[in-house]
LUMSE-371435 format. One line per 2 residues: number of its first residue (from 1); their letters; for each residue x, y, z of C-alpha. Coordinates in nm, 4 decimals. Each point is the difference from the previous one (the first is absolute). Last residue first. Layout:
REM residues N
NUM = a = X Y Z  ...
REM end
This chain:
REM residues 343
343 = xx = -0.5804 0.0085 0.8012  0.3227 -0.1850 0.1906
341 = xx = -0.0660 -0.0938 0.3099  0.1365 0.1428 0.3892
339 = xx = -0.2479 0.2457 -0.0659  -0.0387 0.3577 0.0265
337 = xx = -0.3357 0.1785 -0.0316  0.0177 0.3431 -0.1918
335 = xx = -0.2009 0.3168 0.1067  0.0452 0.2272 -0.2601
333 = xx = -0.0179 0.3801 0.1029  -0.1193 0.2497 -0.2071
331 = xx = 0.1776 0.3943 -0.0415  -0.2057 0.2395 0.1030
329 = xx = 0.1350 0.3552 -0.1268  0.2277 -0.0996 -0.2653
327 = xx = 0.3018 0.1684 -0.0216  0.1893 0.1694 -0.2789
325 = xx = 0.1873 -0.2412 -0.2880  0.3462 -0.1627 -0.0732
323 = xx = 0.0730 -0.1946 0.3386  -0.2798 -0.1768 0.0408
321 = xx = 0.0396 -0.2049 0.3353  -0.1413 -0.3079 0.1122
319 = xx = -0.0605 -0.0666 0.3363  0.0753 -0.3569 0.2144
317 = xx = -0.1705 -0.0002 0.2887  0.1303 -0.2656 0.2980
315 = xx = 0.0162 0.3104 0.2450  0.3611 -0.0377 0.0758
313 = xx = 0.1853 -0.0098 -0.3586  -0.1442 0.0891 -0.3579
311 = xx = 0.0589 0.2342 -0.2772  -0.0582 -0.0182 -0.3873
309 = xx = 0.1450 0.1887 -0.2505  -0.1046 0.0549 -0.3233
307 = xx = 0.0989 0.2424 -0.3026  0.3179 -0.2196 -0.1292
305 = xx = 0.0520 -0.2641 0.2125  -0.0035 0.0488 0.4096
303 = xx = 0.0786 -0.1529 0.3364  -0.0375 0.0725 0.3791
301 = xx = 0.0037 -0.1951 0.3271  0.0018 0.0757 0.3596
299 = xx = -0.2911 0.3025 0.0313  -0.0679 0.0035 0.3378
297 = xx = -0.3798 -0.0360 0.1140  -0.3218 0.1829 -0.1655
295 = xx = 0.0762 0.0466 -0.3498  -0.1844 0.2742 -0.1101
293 = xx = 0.2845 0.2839 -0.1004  0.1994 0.0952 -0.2224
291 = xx = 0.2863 0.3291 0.0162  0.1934 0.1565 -0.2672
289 = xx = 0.2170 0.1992 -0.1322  0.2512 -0.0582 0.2720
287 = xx = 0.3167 0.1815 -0.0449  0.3955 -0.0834 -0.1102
285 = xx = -0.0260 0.2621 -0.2950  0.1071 -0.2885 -0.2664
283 = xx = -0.0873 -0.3719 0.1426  -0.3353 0.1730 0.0956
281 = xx = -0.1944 -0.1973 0.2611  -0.3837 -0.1639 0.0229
279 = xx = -0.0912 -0.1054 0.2962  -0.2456 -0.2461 0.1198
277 = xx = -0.1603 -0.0132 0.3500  -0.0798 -0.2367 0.2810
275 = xx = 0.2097 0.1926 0.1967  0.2104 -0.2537 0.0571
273 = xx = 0.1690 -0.0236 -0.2953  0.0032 0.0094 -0.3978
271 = xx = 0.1799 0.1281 -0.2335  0.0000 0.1112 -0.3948
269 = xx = 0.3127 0.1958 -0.1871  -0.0404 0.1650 -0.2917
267 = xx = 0.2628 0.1020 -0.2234  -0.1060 -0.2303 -0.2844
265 = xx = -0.3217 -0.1743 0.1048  -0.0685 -0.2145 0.3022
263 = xx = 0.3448 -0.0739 0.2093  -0.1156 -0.1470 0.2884
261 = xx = 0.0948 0.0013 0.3205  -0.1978 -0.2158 0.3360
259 = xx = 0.0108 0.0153 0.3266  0.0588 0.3685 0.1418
257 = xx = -0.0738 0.0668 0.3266  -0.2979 0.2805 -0.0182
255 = xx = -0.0543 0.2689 0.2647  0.1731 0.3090 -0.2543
253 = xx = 0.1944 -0.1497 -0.3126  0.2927 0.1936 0.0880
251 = xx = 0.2739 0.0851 -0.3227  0.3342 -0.0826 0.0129
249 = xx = 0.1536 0.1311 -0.3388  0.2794 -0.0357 -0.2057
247 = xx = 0.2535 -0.2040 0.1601  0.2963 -0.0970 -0.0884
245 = xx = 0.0879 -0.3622 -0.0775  0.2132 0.1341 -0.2742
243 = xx = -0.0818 -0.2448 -0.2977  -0.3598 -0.0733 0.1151
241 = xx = -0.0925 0.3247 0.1056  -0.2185 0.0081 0.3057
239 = xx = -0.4258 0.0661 0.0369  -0.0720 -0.0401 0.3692
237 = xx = -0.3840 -0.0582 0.1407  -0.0804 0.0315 0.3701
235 = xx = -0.2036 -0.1069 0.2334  0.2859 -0.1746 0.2076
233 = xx = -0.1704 -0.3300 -0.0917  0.1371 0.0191 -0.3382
231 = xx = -0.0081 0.0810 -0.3732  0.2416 0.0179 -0.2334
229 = xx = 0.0954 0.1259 -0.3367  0.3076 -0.0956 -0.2235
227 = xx = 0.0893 0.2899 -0.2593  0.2269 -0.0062 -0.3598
225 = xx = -0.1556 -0.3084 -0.1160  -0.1839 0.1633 -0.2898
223 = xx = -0.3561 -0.1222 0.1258  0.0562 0.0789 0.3559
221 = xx = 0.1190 -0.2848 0.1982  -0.2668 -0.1111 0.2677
219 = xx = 0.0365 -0.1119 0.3894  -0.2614 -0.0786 0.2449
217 = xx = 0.0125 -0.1412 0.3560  0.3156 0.1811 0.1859
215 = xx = -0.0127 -0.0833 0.3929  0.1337 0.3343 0.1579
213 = xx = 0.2478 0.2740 0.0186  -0.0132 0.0635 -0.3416
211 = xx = 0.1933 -0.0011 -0.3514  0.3918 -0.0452 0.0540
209 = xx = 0.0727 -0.1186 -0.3132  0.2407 -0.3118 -0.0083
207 = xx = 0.2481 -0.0183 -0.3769  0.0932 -0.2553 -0.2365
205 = xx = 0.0199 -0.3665 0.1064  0.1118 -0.2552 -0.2445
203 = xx = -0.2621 -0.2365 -0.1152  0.1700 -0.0297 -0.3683
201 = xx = -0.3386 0.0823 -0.2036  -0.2323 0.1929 0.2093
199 = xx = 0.2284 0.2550 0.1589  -0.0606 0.0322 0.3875
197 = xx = -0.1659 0.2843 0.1698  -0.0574 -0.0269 0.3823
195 = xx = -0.2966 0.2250 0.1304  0.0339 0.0966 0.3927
193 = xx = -0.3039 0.0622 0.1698  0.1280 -0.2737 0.3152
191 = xx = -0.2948 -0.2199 -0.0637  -0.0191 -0.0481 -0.3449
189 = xx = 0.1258 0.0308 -0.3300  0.0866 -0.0575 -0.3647
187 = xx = 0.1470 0.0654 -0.3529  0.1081 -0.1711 -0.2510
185 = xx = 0.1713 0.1577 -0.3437  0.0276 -0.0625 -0.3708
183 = xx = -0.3311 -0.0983 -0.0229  -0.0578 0.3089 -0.2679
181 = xx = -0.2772 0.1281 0.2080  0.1727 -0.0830 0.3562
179 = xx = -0.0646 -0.2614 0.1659  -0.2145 -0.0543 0.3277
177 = xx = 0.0321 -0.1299 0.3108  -0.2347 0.1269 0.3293
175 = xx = -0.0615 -0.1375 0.3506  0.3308 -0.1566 0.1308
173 = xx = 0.0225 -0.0914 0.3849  0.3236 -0.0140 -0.0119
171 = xx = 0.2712 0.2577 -0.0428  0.2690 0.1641 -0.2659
169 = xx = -0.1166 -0.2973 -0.2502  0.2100 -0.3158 -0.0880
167 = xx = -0.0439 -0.1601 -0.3104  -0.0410 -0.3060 -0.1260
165 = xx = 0.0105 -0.0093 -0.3968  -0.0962 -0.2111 -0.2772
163 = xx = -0.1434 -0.2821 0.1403  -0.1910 -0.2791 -0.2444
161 = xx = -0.3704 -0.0050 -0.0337  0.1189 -0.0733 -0.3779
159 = xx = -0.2591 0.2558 -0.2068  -0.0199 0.2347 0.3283
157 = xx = 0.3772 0.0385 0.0648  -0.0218 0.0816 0.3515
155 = xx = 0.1301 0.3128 0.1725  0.0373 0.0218 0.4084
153 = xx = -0.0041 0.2588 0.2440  0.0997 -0.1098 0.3013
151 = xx = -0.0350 0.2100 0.3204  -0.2721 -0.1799 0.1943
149 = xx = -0.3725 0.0438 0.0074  -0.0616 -0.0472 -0.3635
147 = xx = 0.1805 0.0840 -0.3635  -0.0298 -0.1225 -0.3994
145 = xx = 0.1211 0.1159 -0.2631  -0.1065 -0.1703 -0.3549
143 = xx = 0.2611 0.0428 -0.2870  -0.0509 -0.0743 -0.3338
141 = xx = -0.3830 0.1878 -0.0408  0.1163 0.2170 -0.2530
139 = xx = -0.0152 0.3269 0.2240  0.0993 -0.2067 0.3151
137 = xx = -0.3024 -0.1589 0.1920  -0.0372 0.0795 0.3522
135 = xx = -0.1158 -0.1537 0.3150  -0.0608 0.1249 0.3639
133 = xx = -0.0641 -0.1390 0.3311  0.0765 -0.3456 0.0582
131 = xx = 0.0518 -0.2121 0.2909  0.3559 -0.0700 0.1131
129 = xx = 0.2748 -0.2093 -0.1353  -0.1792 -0.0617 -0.3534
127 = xx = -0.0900 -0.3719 -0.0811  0.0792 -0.0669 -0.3149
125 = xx = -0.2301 0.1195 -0.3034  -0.3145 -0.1615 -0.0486
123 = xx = -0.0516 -0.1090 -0.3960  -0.2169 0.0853 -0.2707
121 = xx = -0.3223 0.0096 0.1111  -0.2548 -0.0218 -0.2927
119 = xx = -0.2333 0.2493 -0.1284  0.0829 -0.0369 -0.3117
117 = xx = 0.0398 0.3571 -0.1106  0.1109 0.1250 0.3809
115 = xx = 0.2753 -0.2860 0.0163  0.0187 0.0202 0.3541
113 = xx = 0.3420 0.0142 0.2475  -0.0120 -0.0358 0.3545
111 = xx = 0.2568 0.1423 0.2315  -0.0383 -0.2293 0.3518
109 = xx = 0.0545 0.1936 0.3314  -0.3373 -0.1341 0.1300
107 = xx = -0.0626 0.3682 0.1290  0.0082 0.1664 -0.3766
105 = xx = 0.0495 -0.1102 -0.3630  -0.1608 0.0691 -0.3105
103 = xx = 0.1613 0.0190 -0.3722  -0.1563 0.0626 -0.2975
101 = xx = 0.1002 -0.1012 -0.3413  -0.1061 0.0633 -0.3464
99 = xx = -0.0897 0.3963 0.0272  0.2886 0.1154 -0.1958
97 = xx = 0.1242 0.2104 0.3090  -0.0385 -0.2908 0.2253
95 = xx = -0.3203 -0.0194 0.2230  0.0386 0.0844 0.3632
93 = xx = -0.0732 -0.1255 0.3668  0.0532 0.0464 0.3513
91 = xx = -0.1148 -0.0654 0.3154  -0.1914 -0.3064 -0.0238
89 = xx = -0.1054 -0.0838 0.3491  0.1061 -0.3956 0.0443
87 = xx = -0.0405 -0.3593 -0.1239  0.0262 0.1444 -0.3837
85 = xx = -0.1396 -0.2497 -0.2682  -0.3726 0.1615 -0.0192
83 = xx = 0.0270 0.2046 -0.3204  -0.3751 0.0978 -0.0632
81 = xx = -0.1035 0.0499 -0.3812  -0.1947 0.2765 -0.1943
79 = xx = -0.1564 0.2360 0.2998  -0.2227 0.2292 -0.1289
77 = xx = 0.0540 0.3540 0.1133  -0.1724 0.1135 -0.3160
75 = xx = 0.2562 0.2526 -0.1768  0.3173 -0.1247 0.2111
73 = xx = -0.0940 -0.3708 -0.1069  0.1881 -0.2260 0.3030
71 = xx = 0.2367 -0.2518 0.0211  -0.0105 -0.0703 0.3786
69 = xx = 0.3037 -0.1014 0.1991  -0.0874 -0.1890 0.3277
67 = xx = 0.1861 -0.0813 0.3267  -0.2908 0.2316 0.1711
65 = xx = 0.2347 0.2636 0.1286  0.0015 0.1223 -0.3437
63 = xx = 0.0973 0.0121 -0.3526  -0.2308 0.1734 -0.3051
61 = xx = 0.1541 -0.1066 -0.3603  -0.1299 0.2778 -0.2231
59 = xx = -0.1869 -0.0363 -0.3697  -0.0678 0.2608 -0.2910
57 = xx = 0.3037 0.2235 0.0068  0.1715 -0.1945 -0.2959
55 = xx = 0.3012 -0.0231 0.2371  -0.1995 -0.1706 0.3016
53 = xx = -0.0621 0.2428 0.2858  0.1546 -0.0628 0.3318
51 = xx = -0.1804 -0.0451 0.3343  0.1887 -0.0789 0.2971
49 = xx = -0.0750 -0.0521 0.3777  -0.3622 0.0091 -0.0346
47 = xx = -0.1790 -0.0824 0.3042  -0.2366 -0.2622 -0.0057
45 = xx = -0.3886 0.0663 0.0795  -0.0904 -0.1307 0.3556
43 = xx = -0.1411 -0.2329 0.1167  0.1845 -0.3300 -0.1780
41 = xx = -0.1388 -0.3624 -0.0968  -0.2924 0.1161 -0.2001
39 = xx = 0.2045 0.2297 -0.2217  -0.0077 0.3869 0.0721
37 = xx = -0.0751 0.3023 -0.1827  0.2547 0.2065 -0.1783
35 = xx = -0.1691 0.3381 -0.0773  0.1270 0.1376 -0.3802
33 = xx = -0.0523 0.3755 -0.0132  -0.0485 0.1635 -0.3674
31 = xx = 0.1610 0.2604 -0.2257  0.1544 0.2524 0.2770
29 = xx = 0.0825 0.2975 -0.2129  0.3253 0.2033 0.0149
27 = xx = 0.0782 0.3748 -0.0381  0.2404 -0.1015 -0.1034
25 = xx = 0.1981 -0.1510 -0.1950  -0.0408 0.1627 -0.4105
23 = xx = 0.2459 0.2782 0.0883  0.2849 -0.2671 0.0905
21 = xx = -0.0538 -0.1573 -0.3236  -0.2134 -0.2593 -0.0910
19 = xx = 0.1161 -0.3783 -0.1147  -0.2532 -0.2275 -0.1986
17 = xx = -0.2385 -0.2800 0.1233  -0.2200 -0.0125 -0.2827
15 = xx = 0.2187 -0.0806 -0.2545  0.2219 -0.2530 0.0459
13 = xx = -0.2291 -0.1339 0.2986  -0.2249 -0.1447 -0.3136
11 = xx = 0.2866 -0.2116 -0.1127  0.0539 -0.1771 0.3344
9 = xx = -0.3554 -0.0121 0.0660  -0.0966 -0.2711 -0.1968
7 = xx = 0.2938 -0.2270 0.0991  -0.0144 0.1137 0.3803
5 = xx = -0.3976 -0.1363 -0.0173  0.0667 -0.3194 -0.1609
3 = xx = 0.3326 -0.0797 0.1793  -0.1613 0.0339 0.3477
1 = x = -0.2879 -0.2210 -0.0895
REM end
C-alpha cells in the first residue's frame, strides 16, 4: 500500500510542493489539527516523540511513547500502516533524503531500518550503548548518525548495516546530530551545551562550540553551511559560524526551553519548546518573525517539505502548517483513532 500511494505522489510533489522565499513565510496558516486518540489497550493518546514528513510531502512517520511508528496521510490524518517491532518509546525517526529508507530507533537501543516502498524491514542495526535519541541521514543518504544517552556518536553504512564511524562527543547525554547540507560535516550535542563538529568523511574531530549552559536538544545547519543553530534548556537560541566557531547571535526565547530546530525555508529557522509555541527565526537579521500557537503542551518535534510543516510533542496533536498563505480563522480538527493494526 505504501508503494502505491508514494509512487503516485512522487511525481505530483514535483510540482505542487515548491520552495517560497523568505517574503512568502509568514504570516502562516494552520491547515488542519490531527487528535491522536487512543487504542483499546492504552488511556491515554501517545505522545509524539518524532514526526518527519516523507520527501514527496504527502506521508509522515509519527513515533511515540507507544513503541509504534505510524505511516500517516498528512492531508487526511489517515493512518497507512503501523510499525510495531520496537519494545520501547520510539524516540526518533527519519526518512532518507530520497525517500526509500527510514530509520527509527529509541529506548530499545535497536536502529531499525525500513524499505519505505516495500514496506519491509530491512535490518536492526546493533545494539547501540545507550538508548537512542536522534538520527540523521547524510545528504545522499550514505551515512546514517546516530546518538543516545551516552557520548558516542556513531555512523552506519545504511546499504551494509556495517560501522563507519564511532565517535566520541564533548559529553553524554546526547540529544541532537545532524549533518551539514553538503554532508560533509557532523554535528551534535547534549548535556553540557557544548556542540562537537567532526568532518563526515575521515571522522577526525574539527572544532567544540561553546553554545549554552544547559542540555542542548535541537541543532540545524543553515542551508549554505556557513551557520549551526541550537536550541537548549537555557532558553536560549545561538546562531555560530561554522568555520570560526564565533558566535553571531544569542538570542532569548522568553519562558520556553527549547526542544526542537528546524530549518524550514531558506533563512528561516523553526523551534519549538516549552512554551507550547512555534517560532519562526530569520537566519539573516537574527529576529523572530514569527510566533504559532494552539498546541497545548511542549512542542518536542518539528518537520517540513516545501509549504508544510507539521508540529507535534506533549499534547498528542499533531498540526499542520501552511506556510505559503494567510491564516484561516477556524481551522478543523481530525480526530484519528490509533491502532496497533494496519488500516
Amino acid at each position: 500500500m505504501i508503494k502505491q500511494i508514494i509512487g503516485t505522489t512522487a511525481v505530483i510533489a514535483t510540482w505542487i510542493v515548491p520552495s517560497i522565499a523568505l517574503a512568502q513565510v509568514s504570516p502562516v496558516k494552520l491547515s488542519h489539527t490531527i487528535q491522536l486518540k487512543p487504542d483499546t489497550e492504552r488511556l491515554h493518546p501517545p505522545v509524539v516523540s518524532q514526526v518527519e514528513i516523507h520527501p514527496t510531502g504527502k506521508l509522515m512517520a509519527v513515533a511515540g511513547d507507544d513503541h509504534f511508528v505510524r505511516i500517516m496521510e498528512i492531508a487526511t490524518g489517515r493512518v497507512i500502516v503501523t510499525l510495531k517491532e520496537h519494545t520501547d518509546w520510539v524516540r526518533a525517526a527519519q526518512f532518507s533524503p530520497n525517500g526509500k529508507l527510514l530509520a527509527t530507533a529509541g529506548n530499545d537501543r535497536q536502529v531499525l531500518l525500513w524499505d519505505v516502498q516495500e514496506n519491509i524491514q530491512l535490518r536492526s542495526g546493533s545494539e547501540f550503548p545507550s538508548v537512542i535519541t536522534a538520527v540523521d541521514f547524510n545528504h545522499d543518504a550514505t551515512q546514517l548518525a546516530v546518538v543516545g544517552f551516552d557520548d558516542s556518536v556513531i555512523i552506519y553504512d545504511p546499504t551494509s548495516g556495517k560501522k563507519v564511524h564511532q565517535l566520541k562527543a564533548a559529553g553524554n547525554d546526547l540529544r541532537a546530530v545532524t549533518f551539514s547540507p553538503d554532508g560533509k560535516l557532523v554535528a551534535a550535542a547534549g548535556r553540557n551545551g557544548i556542540i562537537r563538529i567532526w568532518d563526515a568523511a575521515s571522522g577526525s574531530q574539527l572544532k567544540d562550540v561553546r553554545a549554552h549552559n544547559e542540555r542542548i536538544h535541537g541543532l540545524a545547519f543553515s542551508d549554505d553551511g556557513t551557520q549551526i543553530v541550537s536550541g537548549s534548556e537555557d532558553r536560549k537560541l545561538t546562531f555560530h559560524n561554522v568555520n570560526t566557531g564565533e558566535e553571531l547571535a544569542s538570542l532569548p526565547t522568553g519562558d520556553a526551553k527549547v526542544f526542537s530546530v528546524l530549518l524550514v525555508q531558506p533563512g528561516i529557522i523553526a523551534t519549538g519548546g516549552s512554551d507550547n509555541e512555534i517560532h519562526l527565526w530569520s537566519l539573516d537579521t537574527y529576529e523572530e518573525i514569527d510566533r504559532l500557537t494552539g498546541h497545548d503542551g511542549t512542542v518536542a518535534t518539528l518537520s517540513a517539505q516545501g509549504q508544510t510543516m507539521v508540529t507535534s510533542g506533549f499534547d498528542t496533536t499533531i498540526r499542520v502548517w501552511d506556510l505559503g498563505r494567510s491564516r484561516q480563522k477556524s481551522p478543523p480538527v481530525l480526530t484519528v483513532p490509533v491502532s496497533r493494526f494496519s488500516n
